[in-house]
C-alpha positions in Angstrom: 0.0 0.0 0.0 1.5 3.6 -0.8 -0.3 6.6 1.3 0.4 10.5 0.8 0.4 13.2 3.0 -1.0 16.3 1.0 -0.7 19.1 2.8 -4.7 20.9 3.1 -4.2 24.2 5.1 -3.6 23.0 9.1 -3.0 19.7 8.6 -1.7 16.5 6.2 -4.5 14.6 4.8 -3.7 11.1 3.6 -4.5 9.7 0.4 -3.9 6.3 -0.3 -3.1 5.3 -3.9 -4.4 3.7 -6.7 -3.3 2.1 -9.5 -2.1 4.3 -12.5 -2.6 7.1 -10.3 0.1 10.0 -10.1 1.4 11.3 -6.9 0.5 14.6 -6.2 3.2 17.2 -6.8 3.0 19.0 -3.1 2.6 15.5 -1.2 5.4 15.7 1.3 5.7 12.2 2.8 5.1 9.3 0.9 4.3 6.2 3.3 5.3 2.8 1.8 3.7 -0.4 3.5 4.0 -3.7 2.1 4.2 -2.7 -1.3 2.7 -4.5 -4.1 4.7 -4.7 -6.9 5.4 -2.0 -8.7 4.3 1.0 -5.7 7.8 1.0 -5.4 8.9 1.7 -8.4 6.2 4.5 -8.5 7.9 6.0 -5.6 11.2 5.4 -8.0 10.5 7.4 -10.5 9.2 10.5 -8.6 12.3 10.5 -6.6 14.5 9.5 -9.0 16.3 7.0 -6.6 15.9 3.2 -5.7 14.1 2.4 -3.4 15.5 -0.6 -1.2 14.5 -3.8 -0.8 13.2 -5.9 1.8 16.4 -7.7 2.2 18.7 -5.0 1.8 16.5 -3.1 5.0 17.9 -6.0 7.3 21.1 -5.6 6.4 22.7 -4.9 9.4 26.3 -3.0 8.3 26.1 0.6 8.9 27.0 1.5 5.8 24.5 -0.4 4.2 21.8 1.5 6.5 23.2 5.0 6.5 24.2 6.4 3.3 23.9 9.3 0.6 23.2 8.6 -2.9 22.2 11.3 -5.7 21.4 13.6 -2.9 19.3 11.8 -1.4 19.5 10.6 2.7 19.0 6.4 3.1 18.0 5.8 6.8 17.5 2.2 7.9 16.1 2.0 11.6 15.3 -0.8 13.6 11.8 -0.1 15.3 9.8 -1.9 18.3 6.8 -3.3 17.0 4.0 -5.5 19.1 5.1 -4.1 22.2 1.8 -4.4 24.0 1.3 -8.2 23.1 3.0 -11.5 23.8 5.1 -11.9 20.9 7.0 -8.4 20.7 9.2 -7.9 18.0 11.3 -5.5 15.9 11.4 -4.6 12.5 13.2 -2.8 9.6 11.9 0.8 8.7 13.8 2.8 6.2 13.5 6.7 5.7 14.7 8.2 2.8 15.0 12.0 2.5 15.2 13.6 -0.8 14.6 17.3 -1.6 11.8 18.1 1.1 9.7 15.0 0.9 10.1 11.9 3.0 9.3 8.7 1.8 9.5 5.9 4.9 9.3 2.1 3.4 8.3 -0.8 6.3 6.5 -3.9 6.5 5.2 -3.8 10.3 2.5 -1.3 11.8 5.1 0.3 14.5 2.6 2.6 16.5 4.6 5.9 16.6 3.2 6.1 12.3 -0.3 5.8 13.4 0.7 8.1 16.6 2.3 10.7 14.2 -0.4 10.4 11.6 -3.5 11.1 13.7 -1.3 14.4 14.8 -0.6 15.6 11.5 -4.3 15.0 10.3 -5.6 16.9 13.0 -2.9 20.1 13.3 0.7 20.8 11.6 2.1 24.2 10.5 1.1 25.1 7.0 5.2 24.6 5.4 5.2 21.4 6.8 8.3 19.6 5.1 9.4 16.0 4.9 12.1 16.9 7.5 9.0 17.6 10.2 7.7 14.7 9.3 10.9 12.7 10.0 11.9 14.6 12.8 8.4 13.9 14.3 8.4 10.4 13.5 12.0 9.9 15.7 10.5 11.9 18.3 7.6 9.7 18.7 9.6 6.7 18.5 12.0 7.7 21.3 8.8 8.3 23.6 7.2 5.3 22.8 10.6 3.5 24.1 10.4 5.8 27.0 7.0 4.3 27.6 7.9 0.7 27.0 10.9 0.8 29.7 8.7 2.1 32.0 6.4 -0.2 32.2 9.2 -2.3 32.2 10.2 -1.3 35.3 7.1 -1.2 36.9 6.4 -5.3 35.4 10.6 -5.8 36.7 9.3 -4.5 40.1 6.3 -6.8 41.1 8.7 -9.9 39.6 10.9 -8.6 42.4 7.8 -8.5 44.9 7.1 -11.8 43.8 10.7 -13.5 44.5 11.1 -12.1 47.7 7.8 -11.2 49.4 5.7 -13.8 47.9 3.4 -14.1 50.5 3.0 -10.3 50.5 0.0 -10.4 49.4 -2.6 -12.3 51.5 -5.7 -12.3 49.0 -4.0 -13.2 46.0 -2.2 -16.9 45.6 1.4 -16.1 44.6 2.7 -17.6 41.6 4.8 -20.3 41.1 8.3 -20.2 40.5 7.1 -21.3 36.7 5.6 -18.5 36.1 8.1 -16.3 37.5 11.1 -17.4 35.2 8.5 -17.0 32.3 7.6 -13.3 33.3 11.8 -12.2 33.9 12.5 -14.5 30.3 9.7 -12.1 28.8 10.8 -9.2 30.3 14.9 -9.6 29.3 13.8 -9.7 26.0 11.6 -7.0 25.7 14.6 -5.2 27.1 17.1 -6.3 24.6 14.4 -5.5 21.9 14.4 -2.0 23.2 18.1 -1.4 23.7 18.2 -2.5 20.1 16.1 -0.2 18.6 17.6 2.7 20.8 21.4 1.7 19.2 19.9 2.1 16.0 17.9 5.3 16.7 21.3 7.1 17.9 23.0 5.8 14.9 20.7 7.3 12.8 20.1 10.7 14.6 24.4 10.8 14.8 24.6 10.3 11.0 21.3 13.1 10.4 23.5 15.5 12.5 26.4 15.1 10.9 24.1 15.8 7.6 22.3 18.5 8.8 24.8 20.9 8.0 25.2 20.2 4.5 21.1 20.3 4.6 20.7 24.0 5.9 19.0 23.0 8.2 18.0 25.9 11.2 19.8 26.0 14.2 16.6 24.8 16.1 16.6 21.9 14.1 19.9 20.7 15.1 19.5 21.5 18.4 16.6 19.4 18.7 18.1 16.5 17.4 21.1 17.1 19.9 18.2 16.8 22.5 16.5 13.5 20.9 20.6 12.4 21.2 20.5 13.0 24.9 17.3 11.2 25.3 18.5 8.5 23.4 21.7 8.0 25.4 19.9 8.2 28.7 17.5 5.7 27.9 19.9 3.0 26.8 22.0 3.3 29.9 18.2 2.9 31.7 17.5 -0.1 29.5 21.2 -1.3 30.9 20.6 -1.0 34.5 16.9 -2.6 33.4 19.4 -5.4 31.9 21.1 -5.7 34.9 18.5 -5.9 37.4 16.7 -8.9 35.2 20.0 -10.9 35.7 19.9 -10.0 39.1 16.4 -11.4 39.4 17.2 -14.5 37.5 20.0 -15.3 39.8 18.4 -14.7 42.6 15.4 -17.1 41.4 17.6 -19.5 40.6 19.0 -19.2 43.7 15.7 -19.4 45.6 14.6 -22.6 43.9 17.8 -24.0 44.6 17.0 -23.7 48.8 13.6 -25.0 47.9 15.2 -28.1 46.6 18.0 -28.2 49.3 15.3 -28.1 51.9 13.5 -30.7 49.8 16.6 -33.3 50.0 16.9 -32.4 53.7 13.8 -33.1 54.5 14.5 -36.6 52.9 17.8 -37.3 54.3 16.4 -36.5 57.7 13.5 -38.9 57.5 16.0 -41.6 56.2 18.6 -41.0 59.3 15.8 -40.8 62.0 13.9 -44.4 60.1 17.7 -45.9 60.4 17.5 -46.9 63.6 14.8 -48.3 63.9 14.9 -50.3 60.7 17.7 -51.5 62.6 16.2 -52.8 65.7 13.2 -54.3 63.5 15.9 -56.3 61.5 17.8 -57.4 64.5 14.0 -58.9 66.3 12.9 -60.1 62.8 15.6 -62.9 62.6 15.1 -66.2 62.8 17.6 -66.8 65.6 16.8 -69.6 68.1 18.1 -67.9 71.2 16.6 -64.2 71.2 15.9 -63.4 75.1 13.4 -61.0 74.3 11.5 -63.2 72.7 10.4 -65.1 75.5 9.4 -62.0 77.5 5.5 -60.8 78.5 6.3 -57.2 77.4 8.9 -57.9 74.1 6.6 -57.0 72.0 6.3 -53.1 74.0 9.8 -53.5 74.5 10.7 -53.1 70.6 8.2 -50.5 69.8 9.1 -48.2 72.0 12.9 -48.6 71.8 12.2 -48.1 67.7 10.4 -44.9 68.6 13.0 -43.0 70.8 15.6 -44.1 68.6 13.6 -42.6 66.1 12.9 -39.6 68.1 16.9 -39.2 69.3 18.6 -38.1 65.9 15.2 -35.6 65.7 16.2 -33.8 69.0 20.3 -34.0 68.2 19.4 -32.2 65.0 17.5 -29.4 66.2 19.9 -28.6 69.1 22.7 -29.1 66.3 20.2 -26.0 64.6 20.4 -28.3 61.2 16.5 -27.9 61.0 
């Protein structure tokens, strides 16, 4: 599908394509998504340029994602897409600048597009360019990771609850350790998702300031993307401490079901040390020995049951004065 932002007083209106249709002359960002064959080439012949493929997007040299070529700025990003479900994942979106229309090529439905889209249809300064557009378009992205990594932390926080106050909560049944390693496995790669789209973002907004002087572009310009560069930088060293504190909660559940089995085995080899003796003393009467004294006696019987029980209940008393239970 190919989509075009005409500019109509106050705000973008989009126009999706046809076949055999022309793109309008004053359309300033041209939105490739999963494109049929031959919208690309469409797109081609306006800009003059190639548009790149699918395969070359997910190419992941720099210089095969960041480059000029007949004027024209390639921008290959990777982008968080299906944050809010159970199978996140990222995807390949590439922005080409050339002259002052943007033309963005992807084949996911990343939510800062939509986000940006609704904004522009709604309010946008009447010389909106294709540099607004992109510069809008990185802006939302870097808040929507803002947003993600918060509620990462927030999720990371009640995993921690969970591991070491589990019965914290007195109305609710706390989960199982299961369900714990599934939530911190989830969560550590949502995070490395995240970190992965931020590298690229600063890639990109490093290489767009180091072309922004040859694009004239205003001094405000620049100095917002110095700002989404700080942003940038300060969440990827949040979604490293977010890394960090994952591992730490792995460990320590590892650790944790590692006393539950150790108390497990104890448990075991306590039963099996107190049931020795006794075993014993039932072995040593079930013989078939002719001469057994205690045999012959009224009370034997008594006798043998209650010597198995204290010697059953001795090793149980030495152990917790030893504190081993």
């Amino acid at each position: 599908m190919l989509a075009v932002y005409v500019p109509n007083g106050h705000s973008l209106e989009r126009r999706v394509m046809v076949s055999g249709e022309d793109v309008p002359d004053n359309a300033v960002w041209l939105d490739l998504v999963n494109p049929a064959p031959g919208e690309d080439k469409v797109v081609e012949r306006v800009l003059g340029v190639g548009v790149p493929t699918r395969e070359e997007m997910q190419e992941i040299e720099v210089s095969s994602r960041l480059y000029v070529e007949q004027h024209a700025r390639f921008m290959t990003a990777t982008l968080m897409c299906n944050s809010d479900t159970a199978v996140p994942k990222t995807t390949a979106v590439t922005f080409i600048l050339s002259g002052h229309r943007l033309v963005t090529v992807r084949y996911d439905e990343p939510r800062p597009f939509m986000l940006v889209g609704n904004k522009l249809a709604r309010n946008c300064s009447p010389h909106v360019t294709g540099e607004n557009v992109l510069l809008d378009l990185l802006d939302a992205v870097i808040d929507r990771s803002a947003d993600i990594l918060e509620r990462i932390g927030m999720e990371v926080d009640q995993v921690s609850h969970d591991i070491f106050e589990p019965n914290g909560k007195a109305a609710e049944q706390p989960l199982s350790y299961k369900d714990i390693l599934r939530a911190i496995g989830s969560k550590g790669d949502l995070t490395s998702k995240v970190r992965e789209s931020l590298v690229s973002i600063g890639r990109l907004l490093l290489f767009l300031a180091n072309e922004a002087e040859g694009m004239r572009w205003h001094k405000d310009v620049r100095l917002q993307l110095q700002a989404m560069q700080r942003d940038v930088l300060s969440l990827s060293d949040h979604a490293s401490y977010l890394t960090n504190k994952i591992t730490f909660l792995l460990d320590a559940m590892l650790g944790v079901v590692t006393i539950e089995q150790n108390n497990i085995i104890k448990i075991f080899s306590i039963a099996a040390v107190a049931l020795m003796p006794p075993t014993l003393i039932a072995s040593i009467y079930g013989m078939n020995f002719k001469h057994i004294p205690e045999l012959e006696w009224t009370f034997g019987y008594p006798y043998a049951l209650v010597l198995m029980v204290c010697s059953a209940i001795l090793p149980f008393v030495i152990f917790k004065w030893k504190k081993w239970l």
